[in-house]
N, C-alpha and C positions, 0 to 999 in steps of 0.2 A: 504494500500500500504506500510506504514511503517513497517509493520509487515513480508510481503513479503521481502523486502527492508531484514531488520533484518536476517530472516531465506537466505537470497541470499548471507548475510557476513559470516553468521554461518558454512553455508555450505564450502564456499569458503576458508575458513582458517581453516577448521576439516581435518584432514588429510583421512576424509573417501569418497573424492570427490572430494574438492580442487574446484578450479573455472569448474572445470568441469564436477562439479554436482550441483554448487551455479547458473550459468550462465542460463543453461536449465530451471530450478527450474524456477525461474524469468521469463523469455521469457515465458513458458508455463502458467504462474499466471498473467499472460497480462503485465508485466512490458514494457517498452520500449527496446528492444537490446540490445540501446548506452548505458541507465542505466543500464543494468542488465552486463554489459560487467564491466561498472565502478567499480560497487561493486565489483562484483567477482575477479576481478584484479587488486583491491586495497586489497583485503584482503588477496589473494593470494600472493599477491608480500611483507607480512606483515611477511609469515612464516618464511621466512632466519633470519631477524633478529632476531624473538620471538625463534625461534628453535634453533638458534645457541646460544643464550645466558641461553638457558633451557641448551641445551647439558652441556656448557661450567662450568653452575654452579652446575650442580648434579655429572659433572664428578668430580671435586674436590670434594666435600662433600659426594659421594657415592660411588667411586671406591674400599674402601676398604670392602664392604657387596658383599658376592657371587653373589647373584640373581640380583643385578645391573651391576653386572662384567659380568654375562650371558645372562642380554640381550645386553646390550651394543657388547657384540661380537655377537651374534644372527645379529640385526640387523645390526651390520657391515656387516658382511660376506654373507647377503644379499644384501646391496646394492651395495659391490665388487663386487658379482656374478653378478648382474645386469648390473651396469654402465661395470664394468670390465677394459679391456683393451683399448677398445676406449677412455673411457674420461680421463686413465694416459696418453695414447699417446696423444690425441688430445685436452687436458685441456680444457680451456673456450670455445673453439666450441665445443666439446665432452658434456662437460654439459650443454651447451647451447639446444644442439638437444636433450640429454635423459630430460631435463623438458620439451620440447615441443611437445612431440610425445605423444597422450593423450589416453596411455595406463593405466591398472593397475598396479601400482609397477611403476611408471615413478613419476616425477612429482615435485613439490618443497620440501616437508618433504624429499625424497630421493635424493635428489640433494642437499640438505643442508649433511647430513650424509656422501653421497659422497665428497663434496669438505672439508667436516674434515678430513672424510679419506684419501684424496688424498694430503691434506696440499695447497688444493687452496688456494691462497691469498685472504683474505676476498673481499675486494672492485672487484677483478674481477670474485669470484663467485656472489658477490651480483648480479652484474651485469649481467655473465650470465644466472642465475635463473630468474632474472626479465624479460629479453629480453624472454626467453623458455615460463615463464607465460603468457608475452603480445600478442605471438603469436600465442602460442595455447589456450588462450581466444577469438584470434581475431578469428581461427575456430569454437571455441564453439558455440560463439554466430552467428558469420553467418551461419553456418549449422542448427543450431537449429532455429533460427529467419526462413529460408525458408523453412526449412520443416516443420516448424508449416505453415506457408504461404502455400505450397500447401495441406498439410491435408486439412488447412481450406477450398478452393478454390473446393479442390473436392469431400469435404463434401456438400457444396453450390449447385453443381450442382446435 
């Protein structure tokens, strides 16, 4: 279980799924829900901090090497394109709803790039990335939690 446990944090804070590939993982590997929601969004709600202080320190130290300057705009002008115009207009609910809509290309690594981009104030993008990840962990796991529940159910019969 610990191991499960492990790959459910791993997952949850890779930017390749995010709690909403850590969440399923878990539920699916018989973990319990409540647990597998914990992990995944505890780990998930870890990326703002770890992400923005990655950003923060390689953009000093790297901004003057091209190919850092090209992704850094790369993935800026993607997560513009994404977030866009909503979360300028609509700041902490705008980012609040693009990390909870549990898309690809949505999610807390983009929603941290967004509110650098967008000059959110730390403490209230923290904030709304946590609330976007708590929420749509809260879907992960109860969609996944009952429709493992009726596979099972109608496996049974």
């Amino acid at each position: 279980m610990f191991e499960t446990l492990l790959y459910t944090f791993l997952l949850s804070i890779s930017p390749f799924g995010e709690a909403r590939a850590g969440i399923p993982y878990a539920i699916l590997n018989n973990v319990h829900f409540i647990l597998a929601f914990l992990v995944g969004t505890i780990a998930n709600t870890l990326v703002f901090p770890l992400f923005m202080w990655l950003i923060d320190t390689f953009s000093q130290r790297f901004w003057p090497f091209r190919m850092y300057k090209r992704g850094v705009v790369f993935l800026s002008k993607r997560a513009k394109k994404m977030a866009g115009k909503d979360l300028q207009k609509h700041g902490f609910w705008g980012l609040m709803v693009f990390v909870m809509i549990p898309l690809p290309g949505t999610g807390a690594y983009m929603g941290t790039i967004a509110a650098s981009i967008f000059k959110i104030e730390r403490k209230r993008a923290f904030l709304a990335i946590s609330i976007g990840v708590l929420i749509s962990s809260i879907f992960m796991a109860l969609a996944t939690h009952f429709g493992h529940m009726g596979v099972t159910q109608l496996s049974s019969n």
